[in-house]
N, C-alpha and C positions, 0 to 999 in steps of 0.2 A: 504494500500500500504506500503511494506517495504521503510521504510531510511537507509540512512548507518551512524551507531552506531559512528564511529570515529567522521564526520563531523557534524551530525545533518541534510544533504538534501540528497536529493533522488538519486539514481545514476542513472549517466549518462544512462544508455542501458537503465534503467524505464519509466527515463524523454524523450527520444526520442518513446518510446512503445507506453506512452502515447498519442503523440501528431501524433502518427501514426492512432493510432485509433479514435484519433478526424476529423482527416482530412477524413478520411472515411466513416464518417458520413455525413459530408457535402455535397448538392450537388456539382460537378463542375461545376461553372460558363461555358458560352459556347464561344466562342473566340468572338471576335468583329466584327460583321457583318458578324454571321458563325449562322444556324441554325441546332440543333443536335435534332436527333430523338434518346429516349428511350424507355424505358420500365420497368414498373412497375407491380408486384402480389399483388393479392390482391382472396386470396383462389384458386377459380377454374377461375377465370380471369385474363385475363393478358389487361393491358393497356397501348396504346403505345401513347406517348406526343412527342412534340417539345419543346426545350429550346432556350434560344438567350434569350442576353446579362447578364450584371452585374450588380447586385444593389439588394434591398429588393425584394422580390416575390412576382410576381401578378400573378392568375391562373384566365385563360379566359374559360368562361363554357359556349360551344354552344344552339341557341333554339333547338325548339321540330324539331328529324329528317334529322338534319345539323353537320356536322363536323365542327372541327375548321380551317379548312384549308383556309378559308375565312375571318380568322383574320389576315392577314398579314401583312396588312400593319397598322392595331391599334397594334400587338406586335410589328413591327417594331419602329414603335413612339415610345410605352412607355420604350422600351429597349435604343432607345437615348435619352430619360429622363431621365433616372440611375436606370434601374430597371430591373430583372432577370425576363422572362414574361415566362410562361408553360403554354399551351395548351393543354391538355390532349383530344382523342376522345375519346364519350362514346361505349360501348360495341357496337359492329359491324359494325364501320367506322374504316378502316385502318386497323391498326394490334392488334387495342381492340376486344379482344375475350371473351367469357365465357356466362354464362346461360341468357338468354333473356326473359324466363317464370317467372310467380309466385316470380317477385321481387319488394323492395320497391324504395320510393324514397331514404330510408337511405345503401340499397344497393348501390344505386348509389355514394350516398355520400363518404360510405367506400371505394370507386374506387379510389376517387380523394384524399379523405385523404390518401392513398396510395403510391399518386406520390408527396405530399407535403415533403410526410416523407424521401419519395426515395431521396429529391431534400435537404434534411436534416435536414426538421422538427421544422423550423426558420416558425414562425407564418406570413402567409400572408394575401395578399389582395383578396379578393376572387370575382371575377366579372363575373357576369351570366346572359348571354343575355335571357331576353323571359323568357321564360321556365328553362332559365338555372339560374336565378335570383334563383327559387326553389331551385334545386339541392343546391346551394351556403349557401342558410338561413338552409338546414338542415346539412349541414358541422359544420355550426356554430354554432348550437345545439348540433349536436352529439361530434363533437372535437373543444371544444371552444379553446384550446389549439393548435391550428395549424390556428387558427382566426384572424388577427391581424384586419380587419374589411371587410365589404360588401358594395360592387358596384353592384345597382338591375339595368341594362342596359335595358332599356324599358321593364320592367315591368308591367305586365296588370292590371289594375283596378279591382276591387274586384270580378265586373261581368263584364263581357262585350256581345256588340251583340251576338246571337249564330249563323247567319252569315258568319262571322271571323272564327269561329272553322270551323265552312263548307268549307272555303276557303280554310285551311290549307289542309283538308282530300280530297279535290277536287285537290289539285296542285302532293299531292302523288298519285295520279289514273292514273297508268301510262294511262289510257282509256281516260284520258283529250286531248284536243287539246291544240296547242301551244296556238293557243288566247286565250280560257280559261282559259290556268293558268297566262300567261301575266295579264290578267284582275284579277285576282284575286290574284297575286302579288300590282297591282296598287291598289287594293281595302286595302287589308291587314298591307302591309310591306310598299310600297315605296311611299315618298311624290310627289305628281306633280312634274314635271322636271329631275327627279330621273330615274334612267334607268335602268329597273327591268330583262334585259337580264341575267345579269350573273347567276339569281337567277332561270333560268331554271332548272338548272343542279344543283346535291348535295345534290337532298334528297333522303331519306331512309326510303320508307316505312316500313320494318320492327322494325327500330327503334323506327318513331314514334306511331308502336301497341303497340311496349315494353314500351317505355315511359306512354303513355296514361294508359296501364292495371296499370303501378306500381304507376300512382298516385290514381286511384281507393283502391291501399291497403295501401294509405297511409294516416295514421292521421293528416290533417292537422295544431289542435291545437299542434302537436309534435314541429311543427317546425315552424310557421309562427312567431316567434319573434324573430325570429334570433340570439338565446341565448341572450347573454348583450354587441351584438359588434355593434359597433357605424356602420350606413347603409350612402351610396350617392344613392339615388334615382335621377338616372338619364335617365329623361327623353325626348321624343322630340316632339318636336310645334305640327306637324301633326300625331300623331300616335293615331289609331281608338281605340286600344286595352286602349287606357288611354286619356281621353278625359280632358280639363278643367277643368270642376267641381271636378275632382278626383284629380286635382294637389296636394293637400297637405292632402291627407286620411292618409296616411302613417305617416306623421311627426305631426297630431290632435295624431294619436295611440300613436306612441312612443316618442315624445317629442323631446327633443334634441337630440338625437340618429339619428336622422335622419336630414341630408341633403339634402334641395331639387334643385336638377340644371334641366333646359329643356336649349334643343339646338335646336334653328331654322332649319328650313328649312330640317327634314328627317322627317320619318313616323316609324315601327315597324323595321325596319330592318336596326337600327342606326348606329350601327358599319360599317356595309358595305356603310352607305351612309355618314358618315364622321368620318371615323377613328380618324385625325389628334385631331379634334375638343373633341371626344372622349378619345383618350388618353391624353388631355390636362387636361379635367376635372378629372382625374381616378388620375393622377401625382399629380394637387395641391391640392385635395383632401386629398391625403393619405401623404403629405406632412405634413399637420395641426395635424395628428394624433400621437400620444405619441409613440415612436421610441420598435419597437419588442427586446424582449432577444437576443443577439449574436447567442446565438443556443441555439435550444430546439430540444431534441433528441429524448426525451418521453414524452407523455401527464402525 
């Protein structure tokens, strides 16, 4: 960068060029109890998110077949916590578009590293319900640099019954009756007393064939350790997919890396069944954790 020779600093027209193109790197924050829809590239996809509020960045990554649209009220918590929450949907909910065949789960990932970058590339919190716990640990393998750590929101146990998975592919048929998938909501996702209505509506079977095919082309050893970002395994009392005996599988592997919180009273479908309770654990969590660069622009 030129100086100017007389003085020794930089002139004035630089020093503002400068700080023009800083600030355009940055996400903008989204006004105060104002929720903004964008959009992100990322090759032949295009992916469209929600933003709302201010503070460091936590990205909510829906399960298998679900949009985020049903985190509202966990980004609304964590956004009055002091924290900039983005939701991104995966390709074919919303206005997320682009190829559905013959992709990985690190496809997926470059989606979402995508809208960190758009959002200005400031390392976040990366929390992935389900299925979406995956997507999150291969973000943080493939761009450990947009990482600042990992929230596994009821995340499944190593195996679990094969049941469960029947459940899931039984509630996308549009050919089920409402009892059927009610039951198998109550089996799956929600604890006793939990009220598994809303969860009629908002799935996607196409997404979860596209989901399902790209974990088959995906190397698990690629990404199960989550590069070297410190994880909250956060789990709940009743969820089938992660029983007891599994409470601490995760934190025997990785040691101190790993955090383990359960929260009473929900089943697999945590977020939906106590937001509050949820974004409380996600906040003092990522509280304890050593404060991300100002801005990072580039990996």
């Amino acid at each position: 960068m030129e100086s100017n020779a007389a003085s020794g600093r930089r002139r004035p027209g630089v020093r503002i060029a400068c700080l023009m193109a800083v600030a355009a790197c940055l996400g903008s924050p989204a006004r105060a109890g104002e929720v903004d829809l964008r959009t992100a590239r990322n090759g032949d996809a295009t992916i469209s998110y929600r933003v709302e509020g201010q503070g460091p960045l936590v990205v909510l990554i829906a399960s298998t077949g679900r949009g985020t649209e049903e985190f509202g009220a966990l980004a609304a918590s964590l956004a009055a916590r002091g924290h900039r929450v983005v939701r991104p949907e995966p390709r074919g909910i919303g206005g997320s578009t682009g190829p559905m065949e013959n992709l990985s789960f690190h496809d997926f990932a470059s989606d979402f590293a995508a809208v960190i970058r758009s959002e200005g590339g400031t390392p976040a919190i990366l929390a992935g319900h389900a299925y979406g716990n995956w997507i999150a640990r291969v973000i943080a393998s493939d761009h450990p640099a947009l990482t600042r750590g990992v929230v596994l929101v009821a995340a499944g146990a190593r195996t679990w019954p094969k049941e469960l998975s029947d459940a899931i592919t039984m509630i996308n048929d549009p050919a089920s009756t409402e009892r059927q998938r009610l039951d198998g909501l109550r089996l799956a996702f929600f604890a006793e007393g939990n009220d598994p209505t809303s969860w009629l509506e908002g799935w996607y079977p196409a997404v979860t064939r596209s989901q399902r095919d790209a974990r088959t082309r995906t190397r698990q050893a690629a990404w199960w350790g989550t590069g070297n970002a410190p994880m909250l395994d956060l789990q709940a009392a009743a969820d089938p997919f992660r029983p007891a005996a599994s409470r601490d599988e995760l934190q025997a592997e990785f040691g101190d890396r790993v955090t383990v919180k359960v929260i009473d009273g929900a089943s697999h479908a945590l977020p939906a069944e106590k937001p509050v309770e949820v974004a409380a654990a996600i906040a003092e969590w990522a509280a304890a954790l050593p404060a991300g660069r100002e801005m990072r622009v580039a990996e």
